[in-house]
N, C-alpha and C positions, 0 to 999 in steps of 0.2 A: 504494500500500500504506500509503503514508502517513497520508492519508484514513479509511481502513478502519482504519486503527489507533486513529488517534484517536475516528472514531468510535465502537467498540466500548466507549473507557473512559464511555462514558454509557451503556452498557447496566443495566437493572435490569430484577428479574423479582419481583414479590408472590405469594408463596401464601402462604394462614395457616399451611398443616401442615408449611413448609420450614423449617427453621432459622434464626435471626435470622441471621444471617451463614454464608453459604457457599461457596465456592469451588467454580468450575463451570467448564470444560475444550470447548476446539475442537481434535481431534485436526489438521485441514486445514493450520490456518492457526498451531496450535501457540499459541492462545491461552488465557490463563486472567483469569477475570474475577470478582469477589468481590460478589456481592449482598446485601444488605440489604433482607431481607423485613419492608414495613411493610403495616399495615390497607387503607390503598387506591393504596400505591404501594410503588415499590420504589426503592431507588439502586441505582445498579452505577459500579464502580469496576474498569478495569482494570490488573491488578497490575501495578509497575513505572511505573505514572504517578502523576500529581496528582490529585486532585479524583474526585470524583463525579457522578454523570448521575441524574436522576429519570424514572424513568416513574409515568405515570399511570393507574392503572385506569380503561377507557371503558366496558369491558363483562366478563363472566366469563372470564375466561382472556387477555384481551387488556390490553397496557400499552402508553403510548404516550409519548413525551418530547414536548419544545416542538416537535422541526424532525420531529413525525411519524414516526419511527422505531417501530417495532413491537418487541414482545416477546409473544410469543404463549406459553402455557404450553401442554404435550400431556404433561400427565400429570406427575407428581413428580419423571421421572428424565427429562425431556426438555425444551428450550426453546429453539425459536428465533427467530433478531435480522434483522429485516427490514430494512433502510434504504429512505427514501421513495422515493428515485428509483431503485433498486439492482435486478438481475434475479437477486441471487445471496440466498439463504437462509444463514444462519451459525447449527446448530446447535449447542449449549452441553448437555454432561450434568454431574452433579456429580463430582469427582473421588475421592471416595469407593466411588462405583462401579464406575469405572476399576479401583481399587487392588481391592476386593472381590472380584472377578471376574476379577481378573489379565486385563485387555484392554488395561489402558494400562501398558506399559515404555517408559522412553526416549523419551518425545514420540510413540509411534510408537504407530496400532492393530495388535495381534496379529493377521496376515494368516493363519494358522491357524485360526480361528473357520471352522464350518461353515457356508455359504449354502445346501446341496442344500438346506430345507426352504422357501426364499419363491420357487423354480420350482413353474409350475403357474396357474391359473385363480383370480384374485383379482374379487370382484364393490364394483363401485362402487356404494355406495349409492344418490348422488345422482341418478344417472343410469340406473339400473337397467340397466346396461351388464356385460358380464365382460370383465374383461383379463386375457391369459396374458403369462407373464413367466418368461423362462432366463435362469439364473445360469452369467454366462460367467467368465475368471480373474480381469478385470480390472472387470468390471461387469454389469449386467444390461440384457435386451432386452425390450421391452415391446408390446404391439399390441393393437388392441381386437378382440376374438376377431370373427371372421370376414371380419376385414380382413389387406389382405395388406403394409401400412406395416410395420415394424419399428421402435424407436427405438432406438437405443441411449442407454445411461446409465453412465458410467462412475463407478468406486465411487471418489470424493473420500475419505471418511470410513469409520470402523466403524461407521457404522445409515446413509449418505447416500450417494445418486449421484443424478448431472447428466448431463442432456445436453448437447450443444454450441450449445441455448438459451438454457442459464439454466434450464430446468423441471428440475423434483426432486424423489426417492423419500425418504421416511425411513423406516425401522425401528423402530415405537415398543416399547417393554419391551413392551407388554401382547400383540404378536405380528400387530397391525394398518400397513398401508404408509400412510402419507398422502404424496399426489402436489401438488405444489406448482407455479405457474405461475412464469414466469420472474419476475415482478414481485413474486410474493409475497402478492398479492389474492385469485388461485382455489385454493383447495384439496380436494381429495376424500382421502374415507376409503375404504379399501379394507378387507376384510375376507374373508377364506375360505367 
């Protein structure tokens, strides 16, 4: 954990339309982390430490540090921290929205929020594939329609669940799942 801690104080995330300085929240892991939005990089600084981390913009949406670390942006209100060698995704929203939305009290996401509406028939773009997916108490179950596999995914976070891979769902604001490989390299957009 140690690792991962320090890790994350090199996080940074660049978009021009974020605010120079932000502060941006992992319900999971109970972390917060302060970015500094620049023209083709970011820094990030996790609160409670020293120093700051730079990422580099490679491409549009994607930042990168020296040891390969990723920062991927999905949209204004979502961003997650790859680590190179790492199977686990660590999603970052800003803590503004938390508070706006009353989702984040006490370190803790609001286990009242309604899931009945991301059960049902999601189509993968990529793959021109549909996956159906049930929202059970504790997470949700996945299959690629007319296969008889189940996966389970257990709900880590308020927009994120995992399987006991390392693979993972997120909940983007816009109302889209992106499914993550354990490594953090394949990703597909799902869409209704």
């Amino acid at each position: 954990m140690k690792v991962l801690y320090l890790l994350l104080i090199s996080l940074i995330i660049p978009i021009e339309s974020h605010t120079r300085h932000q502060t941006w929240i992992n319900t999971k892991y109970e972390l917060k982390v302060k970015f500094d939005f620049r023209s083709n990089k970011i820094r990030a600084k996790n609160l409670g430490k020293r120093g700051w981390t730079s990422f580099y913009r490679t491409r549009s949406g994607l930042y990168e540090n020296r040891h390969g670390d990723r920062l991927i942006l999905e949209g204004r209100d979502l961003i997650v921290y790859t680590r190179r060698f790492s199977r686990k995704n660590i999603v970052f929203r800003p803590v503004d929205v938390y508070l706006r939305n009353n989702k984040y009290r006490n370190n803790r996401f609001d286990q009242r929020r309604s899931y009945n509406n991301i059960s049902g028939t999601w189509r993968v773009r990529d793959l021109s594939k549909d996956v159906e997916i049930v929202y059970r108490n504790n997470g949700i179950e996945s299959r690629i329609k007319g296969l008889n596999r189940w996966v389970f995914y257990t709900q880590k976070d308020e927009d994120y669940f995992e399987d006991q891979n390392g693979n993972s769902y997120t909940i983007k604001p816009n109302g889209e799942l992106i499914w993550f490989s354990d490594d953090g390299r394949t990703r597909y957009v799902l869409s209704r």
